[in-house]
The first five atom37 places (N, CA, C, CB, O) and aatype in JSON, in Angstrom:
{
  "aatype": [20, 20, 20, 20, 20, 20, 20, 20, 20, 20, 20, 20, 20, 20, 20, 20, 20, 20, 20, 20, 20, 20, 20, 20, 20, 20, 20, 20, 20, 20, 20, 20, 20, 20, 20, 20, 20, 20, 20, 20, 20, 20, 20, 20, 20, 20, 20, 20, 20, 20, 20, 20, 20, 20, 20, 20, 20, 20, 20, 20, 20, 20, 20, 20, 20, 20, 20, 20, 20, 20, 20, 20, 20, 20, 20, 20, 20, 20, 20, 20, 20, 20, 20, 20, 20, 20, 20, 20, 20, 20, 20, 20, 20, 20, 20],
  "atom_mask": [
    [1, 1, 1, 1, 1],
    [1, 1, 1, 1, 1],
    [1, 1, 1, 1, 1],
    [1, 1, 1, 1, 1],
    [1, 1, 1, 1, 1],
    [1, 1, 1, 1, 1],
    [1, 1, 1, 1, 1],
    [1, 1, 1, 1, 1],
    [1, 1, 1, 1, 1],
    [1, 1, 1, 1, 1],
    [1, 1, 1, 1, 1],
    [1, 1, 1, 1, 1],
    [1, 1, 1, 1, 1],
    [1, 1, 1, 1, 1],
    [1, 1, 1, 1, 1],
    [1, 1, 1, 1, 1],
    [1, 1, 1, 1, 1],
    [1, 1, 1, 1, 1],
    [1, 1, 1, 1, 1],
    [1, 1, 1, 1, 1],
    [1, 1, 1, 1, 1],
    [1, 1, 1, 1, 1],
    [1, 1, 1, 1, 1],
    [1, 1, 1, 1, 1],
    [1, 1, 1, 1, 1],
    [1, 1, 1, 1, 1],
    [1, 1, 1, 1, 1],
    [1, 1, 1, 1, 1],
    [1, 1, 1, 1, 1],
    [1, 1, 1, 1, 1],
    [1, 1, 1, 1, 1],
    [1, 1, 1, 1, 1],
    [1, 1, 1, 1, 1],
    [1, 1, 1, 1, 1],
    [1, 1, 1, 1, 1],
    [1, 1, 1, 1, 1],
    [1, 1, 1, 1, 1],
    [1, 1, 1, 1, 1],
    [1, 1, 1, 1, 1],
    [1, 1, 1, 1, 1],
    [1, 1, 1, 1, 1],
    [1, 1, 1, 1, 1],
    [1, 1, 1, 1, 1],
    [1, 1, 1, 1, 1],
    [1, 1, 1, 1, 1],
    [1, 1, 1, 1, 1],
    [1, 1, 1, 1, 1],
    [1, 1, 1, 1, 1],
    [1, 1, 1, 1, 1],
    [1, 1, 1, 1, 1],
    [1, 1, 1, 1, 1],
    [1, 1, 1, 1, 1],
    [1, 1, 1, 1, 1],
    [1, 1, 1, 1, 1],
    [1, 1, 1, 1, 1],
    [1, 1, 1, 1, 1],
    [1, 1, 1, 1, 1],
    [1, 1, 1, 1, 1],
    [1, 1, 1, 1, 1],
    [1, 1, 1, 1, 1],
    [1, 1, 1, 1, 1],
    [1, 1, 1, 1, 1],
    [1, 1, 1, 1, 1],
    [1, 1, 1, 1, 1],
    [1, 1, 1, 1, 1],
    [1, 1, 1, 1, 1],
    [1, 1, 1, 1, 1],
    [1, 1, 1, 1, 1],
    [1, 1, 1, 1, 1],
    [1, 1, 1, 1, 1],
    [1, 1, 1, 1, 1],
    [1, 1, 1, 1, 1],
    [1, 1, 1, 1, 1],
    [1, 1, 1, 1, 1],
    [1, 1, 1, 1, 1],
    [1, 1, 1, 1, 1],
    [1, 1, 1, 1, 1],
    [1, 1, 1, 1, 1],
    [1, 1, 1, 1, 1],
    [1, 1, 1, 1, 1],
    [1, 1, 1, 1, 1],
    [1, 1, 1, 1, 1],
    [1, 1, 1, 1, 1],
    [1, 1, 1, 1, 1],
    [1, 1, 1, 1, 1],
    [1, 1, 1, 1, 1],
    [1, 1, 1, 1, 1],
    [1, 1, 1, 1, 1],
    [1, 1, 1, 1, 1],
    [1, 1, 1, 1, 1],
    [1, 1, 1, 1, 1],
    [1, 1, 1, 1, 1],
    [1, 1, 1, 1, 1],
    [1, 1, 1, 1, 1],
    [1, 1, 1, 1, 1]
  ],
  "atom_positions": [
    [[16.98, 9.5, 79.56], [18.35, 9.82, 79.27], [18.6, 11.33, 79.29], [18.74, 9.25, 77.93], [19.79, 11.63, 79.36]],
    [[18.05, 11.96, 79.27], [17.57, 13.62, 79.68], [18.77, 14.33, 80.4], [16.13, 13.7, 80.86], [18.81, 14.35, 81.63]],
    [[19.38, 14.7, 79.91], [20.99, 15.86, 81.04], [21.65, 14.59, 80.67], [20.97, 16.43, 83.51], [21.88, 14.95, 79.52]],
    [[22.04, 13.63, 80.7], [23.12, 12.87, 80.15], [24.03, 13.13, 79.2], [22.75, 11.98, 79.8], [23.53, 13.69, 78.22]],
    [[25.24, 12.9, 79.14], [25.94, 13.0, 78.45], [25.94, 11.86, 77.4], [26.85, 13.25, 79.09], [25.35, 10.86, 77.81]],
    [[26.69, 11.72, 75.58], [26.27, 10.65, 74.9], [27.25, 9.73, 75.52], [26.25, 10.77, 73.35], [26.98, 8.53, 75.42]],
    [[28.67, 10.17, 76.33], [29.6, 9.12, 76.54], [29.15, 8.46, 77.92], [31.15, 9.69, 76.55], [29.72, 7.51, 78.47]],
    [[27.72, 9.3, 78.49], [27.5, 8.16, 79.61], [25.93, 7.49, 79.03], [27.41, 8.97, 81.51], [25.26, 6.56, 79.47]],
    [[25.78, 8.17, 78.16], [24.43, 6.73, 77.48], [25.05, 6.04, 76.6], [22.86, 7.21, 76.52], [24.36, 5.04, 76.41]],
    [[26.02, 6.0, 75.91], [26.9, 4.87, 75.18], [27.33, 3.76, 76.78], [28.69, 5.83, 74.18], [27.12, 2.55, 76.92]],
    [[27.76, 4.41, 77.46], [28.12, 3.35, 78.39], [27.21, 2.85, 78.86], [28.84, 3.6, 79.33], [27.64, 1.9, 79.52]],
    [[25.68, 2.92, 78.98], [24.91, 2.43, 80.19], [23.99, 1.69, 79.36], [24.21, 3.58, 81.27], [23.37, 0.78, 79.9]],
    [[23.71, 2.03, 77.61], [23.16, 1.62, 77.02], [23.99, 0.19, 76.36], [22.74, 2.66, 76.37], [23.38, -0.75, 75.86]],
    [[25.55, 0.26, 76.5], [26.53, -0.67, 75.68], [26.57, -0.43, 74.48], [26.3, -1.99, 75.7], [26.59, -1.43, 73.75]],
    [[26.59, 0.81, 73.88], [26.52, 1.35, 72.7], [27.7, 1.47, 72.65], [25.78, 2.41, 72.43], [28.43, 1.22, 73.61]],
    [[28.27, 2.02, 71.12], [29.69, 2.99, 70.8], [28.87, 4.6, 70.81], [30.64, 2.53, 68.83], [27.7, 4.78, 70.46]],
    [[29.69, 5.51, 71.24], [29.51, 6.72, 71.37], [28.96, 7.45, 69.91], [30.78, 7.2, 71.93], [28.14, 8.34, 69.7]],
    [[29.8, 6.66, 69.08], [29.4, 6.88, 67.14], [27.5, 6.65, 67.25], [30.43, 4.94, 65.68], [26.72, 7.56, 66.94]],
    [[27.22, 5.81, 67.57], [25.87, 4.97, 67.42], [25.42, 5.44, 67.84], [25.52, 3.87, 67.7], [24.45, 5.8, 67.17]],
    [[25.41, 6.15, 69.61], [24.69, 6.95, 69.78], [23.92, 8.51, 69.39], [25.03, 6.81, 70.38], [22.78, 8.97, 69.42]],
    [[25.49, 9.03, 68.95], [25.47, 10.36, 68.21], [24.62, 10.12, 67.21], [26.79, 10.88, 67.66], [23.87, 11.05, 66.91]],
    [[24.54, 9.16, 66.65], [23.92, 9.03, 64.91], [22.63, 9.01, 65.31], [24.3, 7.51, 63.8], [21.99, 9.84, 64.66]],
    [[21.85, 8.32, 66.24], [20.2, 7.94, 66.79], [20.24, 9.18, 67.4], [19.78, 6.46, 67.96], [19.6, 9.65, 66.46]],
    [[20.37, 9.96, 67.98], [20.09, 11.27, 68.73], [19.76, 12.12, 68.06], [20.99, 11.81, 69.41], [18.82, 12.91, 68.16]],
    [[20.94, 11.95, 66.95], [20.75, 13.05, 65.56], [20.12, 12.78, 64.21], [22.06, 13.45, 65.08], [20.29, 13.27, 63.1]],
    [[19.2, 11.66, 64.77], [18.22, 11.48, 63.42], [16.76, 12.31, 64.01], [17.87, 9.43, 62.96], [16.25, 12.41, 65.12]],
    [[16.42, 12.81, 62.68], [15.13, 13.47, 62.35], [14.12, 13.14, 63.49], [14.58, 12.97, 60.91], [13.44, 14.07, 63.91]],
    [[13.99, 12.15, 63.91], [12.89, 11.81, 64.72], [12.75, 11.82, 66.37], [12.68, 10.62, 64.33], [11.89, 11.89, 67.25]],
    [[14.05, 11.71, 66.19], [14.8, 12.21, 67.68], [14.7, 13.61, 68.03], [16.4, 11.97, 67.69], [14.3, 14.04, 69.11]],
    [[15.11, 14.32, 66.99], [15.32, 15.89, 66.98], [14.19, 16.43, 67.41], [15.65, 16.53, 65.64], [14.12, 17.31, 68.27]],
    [[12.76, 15.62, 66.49], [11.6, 16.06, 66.18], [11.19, 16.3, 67.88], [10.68, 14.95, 65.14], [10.78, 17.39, 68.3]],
    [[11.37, 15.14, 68.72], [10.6, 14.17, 69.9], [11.36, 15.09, 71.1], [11.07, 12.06, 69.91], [10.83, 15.47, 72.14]],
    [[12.74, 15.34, 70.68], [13.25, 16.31, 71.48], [12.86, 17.83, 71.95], [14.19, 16.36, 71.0], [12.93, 18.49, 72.99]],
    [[12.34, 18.04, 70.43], [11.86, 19.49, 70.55], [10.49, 19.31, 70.63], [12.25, 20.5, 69.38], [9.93, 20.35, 70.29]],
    [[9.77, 18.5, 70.91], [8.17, 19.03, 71.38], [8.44, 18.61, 72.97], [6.51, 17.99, 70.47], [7.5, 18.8, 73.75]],
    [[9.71, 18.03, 73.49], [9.92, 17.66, 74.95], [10.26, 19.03, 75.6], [11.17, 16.5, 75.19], [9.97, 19.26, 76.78]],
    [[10.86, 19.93, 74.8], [11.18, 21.51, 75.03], [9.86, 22.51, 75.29], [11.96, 22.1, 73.62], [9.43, 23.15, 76.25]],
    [[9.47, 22.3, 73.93], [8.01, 22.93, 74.2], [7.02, 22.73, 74.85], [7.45, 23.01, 73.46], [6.22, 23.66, 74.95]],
    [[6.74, 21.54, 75.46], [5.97, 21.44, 76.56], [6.88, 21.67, 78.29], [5.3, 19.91, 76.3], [6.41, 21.78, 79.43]],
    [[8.05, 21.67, 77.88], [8.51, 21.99, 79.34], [8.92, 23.61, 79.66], [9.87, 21.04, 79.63], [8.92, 24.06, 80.81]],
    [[9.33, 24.53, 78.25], [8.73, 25.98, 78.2], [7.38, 26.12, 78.6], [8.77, 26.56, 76.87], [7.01, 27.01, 79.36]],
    [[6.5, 25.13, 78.03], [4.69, 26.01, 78.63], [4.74, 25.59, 79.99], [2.79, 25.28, 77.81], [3.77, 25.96, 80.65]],
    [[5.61, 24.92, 80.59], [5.17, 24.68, 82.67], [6.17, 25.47, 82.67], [5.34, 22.91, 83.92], [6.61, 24.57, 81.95]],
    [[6.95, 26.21, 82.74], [7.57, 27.57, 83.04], [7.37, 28.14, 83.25], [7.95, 28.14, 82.72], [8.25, 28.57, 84.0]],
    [[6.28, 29.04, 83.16], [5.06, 30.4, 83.54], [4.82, 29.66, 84.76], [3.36, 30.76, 82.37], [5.43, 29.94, 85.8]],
    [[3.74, 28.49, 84.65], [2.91, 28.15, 85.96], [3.8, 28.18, 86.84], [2.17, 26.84, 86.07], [3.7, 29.0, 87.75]],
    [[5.01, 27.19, 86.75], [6.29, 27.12, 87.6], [6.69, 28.1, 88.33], [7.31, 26.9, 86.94], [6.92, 28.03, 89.53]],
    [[6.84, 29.52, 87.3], [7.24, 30.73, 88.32], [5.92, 31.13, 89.45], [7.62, 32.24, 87.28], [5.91, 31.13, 90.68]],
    [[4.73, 31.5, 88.33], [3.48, 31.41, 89.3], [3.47, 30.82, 90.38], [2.49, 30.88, 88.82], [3.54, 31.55, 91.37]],
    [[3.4, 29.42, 90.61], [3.37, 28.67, 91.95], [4.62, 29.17, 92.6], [3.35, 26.97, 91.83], [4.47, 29.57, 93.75]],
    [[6.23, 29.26, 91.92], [7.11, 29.73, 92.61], [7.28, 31.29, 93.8], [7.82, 29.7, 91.6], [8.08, 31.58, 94.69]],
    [[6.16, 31.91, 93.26], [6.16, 33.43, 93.4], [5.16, 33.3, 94.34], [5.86, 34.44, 92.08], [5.31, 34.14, 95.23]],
    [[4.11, 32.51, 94.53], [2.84, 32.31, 95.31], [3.4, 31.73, 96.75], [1.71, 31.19, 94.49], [3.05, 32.21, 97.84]],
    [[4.29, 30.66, 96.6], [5.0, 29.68, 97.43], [6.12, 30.85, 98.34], [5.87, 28.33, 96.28], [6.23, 30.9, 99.56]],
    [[6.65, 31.48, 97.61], [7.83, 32.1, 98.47], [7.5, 33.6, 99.03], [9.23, 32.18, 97.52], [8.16, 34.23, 99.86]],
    [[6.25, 34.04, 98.32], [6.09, 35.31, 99.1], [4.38, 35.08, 99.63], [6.42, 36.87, 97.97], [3.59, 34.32, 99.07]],
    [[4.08, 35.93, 100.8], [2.8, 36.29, 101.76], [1.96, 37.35, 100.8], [3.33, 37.11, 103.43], [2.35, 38.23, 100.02]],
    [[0.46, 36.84, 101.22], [0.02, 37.66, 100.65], [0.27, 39.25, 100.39], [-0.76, 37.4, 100.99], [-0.12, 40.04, 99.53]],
    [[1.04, 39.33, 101.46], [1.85, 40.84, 101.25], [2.89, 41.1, 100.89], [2.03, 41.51, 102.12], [3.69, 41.76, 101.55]],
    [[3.06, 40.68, 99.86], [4.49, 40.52, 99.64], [5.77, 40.26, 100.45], [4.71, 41.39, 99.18], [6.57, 41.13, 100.12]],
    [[6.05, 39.84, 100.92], [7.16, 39.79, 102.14], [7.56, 38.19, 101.96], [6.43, 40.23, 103.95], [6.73, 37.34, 101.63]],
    [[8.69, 37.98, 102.17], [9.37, 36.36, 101.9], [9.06, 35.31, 102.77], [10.91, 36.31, 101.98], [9.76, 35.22, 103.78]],
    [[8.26, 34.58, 102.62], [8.25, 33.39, 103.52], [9.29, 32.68, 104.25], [7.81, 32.56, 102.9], [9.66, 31.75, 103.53]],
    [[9.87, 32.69, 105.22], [11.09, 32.11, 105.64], [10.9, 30.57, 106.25], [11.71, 33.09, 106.71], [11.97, 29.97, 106.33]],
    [[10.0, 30.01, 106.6], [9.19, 28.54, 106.86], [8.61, 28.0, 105.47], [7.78, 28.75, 108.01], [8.01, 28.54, 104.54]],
    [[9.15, 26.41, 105.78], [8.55, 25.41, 104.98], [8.53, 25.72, 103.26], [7.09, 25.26, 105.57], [7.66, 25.4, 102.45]],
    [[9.73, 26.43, 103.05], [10.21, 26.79, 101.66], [11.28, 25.67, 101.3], [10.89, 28.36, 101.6], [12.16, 25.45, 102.14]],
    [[11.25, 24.83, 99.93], [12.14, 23.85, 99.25], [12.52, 25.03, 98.39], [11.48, 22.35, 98.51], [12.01, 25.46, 97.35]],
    [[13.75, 25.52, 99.22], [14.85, 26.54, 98.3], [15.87, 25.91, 97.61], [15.68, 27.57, 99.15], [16.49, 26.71, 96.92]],
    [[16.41, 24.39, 97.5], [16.71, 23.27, 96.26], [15.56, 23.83, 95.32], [16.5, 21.34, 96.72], [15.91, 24.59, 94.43]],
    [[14.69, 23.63, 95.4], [13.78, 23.12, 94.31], [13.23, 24.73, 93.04], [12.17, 22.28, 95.4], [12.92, 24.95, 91.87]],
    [[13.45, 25.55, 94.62], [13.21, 27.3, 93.99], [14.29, 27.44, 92.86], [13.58, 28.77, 95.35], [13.93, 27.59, 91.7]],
    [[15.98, 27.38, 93.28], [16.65, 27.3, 92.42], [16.84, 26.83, 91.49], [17.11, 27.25, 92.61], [17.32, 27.42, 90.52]],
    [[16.4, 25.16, 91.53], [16.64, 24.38, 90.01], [15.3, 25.24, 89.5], [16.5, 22.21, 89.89], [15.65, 25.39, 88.33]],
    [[14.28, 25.78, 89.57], [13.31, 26.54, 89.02], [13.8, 27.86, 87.76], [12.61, 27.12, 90.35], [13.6, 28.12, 86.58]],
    [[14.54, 28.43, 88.93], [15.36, 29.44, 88.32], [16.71, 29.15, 87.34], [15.77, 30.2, 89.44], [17.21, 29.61, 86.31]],
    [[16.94, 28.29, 88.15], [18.41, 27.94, 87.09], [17.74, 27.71, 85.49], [19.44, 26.08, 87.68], [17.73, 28.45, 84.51]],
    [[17.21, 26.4, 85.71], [15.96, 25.83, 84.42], [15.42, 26.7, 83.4], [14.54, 25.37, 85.05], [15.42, 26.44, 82.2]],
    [[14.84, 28.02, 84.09], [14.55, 29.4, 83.02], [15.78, 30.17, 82.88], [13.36, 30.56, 83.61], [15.64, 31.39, 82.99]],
    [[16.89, 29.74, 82.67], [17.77, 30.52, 82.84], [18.0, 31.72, 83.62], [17.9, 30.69, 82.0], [19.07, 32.3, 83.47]],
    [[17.25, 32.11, 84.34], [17.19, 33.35, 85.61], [18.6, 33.41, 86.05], [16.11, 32.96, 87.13], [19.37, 34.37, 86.01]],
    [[18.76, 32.39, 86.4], [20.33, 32.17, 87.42], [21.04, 31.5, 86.41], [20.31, 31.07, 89.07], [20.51, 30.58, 85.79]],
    [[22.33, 31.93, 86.17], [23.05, 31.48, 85.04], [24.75, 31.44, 86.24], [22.87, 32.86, 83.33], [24.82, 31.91, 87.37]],
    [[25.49, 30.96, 85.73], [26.94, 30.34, 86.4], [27.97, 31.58, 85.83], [27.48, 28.44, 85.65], [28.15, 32.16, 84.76]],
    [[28.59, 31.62, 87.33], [29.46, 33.18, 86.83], [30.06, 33.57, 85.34], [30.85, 33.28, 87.71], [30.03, 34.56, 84.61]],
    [[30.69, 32.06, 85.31], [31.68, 31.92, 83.62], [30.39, 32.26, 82.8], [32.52, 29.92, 83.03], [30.69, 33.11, 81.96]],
    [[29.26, 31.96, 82.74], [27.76, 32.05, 81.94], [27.9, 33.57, 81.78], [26.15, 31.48, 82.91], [28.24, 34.2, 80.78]],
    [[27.61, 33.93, 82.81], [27.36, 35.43, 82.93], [28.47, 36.57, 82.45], [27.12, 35.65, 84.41], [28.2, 37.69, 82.01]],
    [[29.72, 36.02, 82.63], [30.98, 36.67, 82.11], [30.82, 36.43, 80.35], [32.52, 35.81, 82.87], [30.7, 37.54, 79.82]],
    [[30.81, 35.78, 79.78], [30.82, 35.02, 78.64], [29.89, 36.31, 77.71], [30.06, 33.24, 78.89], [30.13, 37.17, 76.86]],
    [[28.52, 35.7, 78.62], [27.65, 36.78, 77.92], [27.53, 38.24, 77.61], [26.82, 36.71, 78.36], [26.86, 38.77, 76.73]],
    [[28.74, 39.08, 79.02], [28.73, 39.71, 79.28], [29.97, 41.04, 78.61], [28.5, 39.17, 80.25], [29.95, 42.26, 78.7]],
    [[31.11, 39.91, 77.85], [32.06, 40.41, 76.99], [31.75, 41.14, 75.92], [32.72, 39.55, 76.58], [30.82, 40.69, 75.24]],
    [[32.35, 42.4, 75.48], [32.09, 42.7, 74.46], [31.99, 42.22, 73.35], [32.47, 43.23, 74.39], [32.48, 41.11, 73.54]],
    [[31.66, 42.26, 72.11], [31.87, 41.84, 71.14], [32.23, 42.19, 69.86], [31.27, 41.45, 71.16], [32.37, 41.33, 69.0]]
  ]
}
């Protein structure tokens, strides 16, 4: 159920949207959620590693063949690297 929204796992599950909110937001959920974080922060490093190995030559220079540049981006997006203009404006306001 992972990137879902609760009003599309209430629908797919046949839940009420209430029911779902309440199981998501119990203790054990929270708990199961956040060690699902922390193990997907520790493949983040390797991720860029292989990412950085994959897209540049041993000499540094950009590989332009047989690169999944889908897959580079959701990489980057994922570590927040690449963030969405409104993202970047948002952050970027004074305060």
């Amino acid at each position: 159920m992972a990137g879902k929204s609760q009003r599309r796992i209430a629908k797919e599950v046949g839940l009420a949207r209430d029911t779902v909110t309440k199981v998501l937001s119990q203790p054990e959920v929270m708990a199961l959620l956040q060690e699902y974080r922390t193990e997907a922060l520790a493949l983040a490093r390797p991720a860029l590693i292989y990412l950085g190995n994959t897209l540049l030559t041993k000499t540094g220079k950009v590989r332009t063949r047989g690169i999944d540049w889908k897959m580079c981006i959701e990489i980057l997006k994922g570590t927040q690297v690449l963030v969405n203009r409104m993202d970047a404006e948002i952050t970027q306001k004074p305060g």
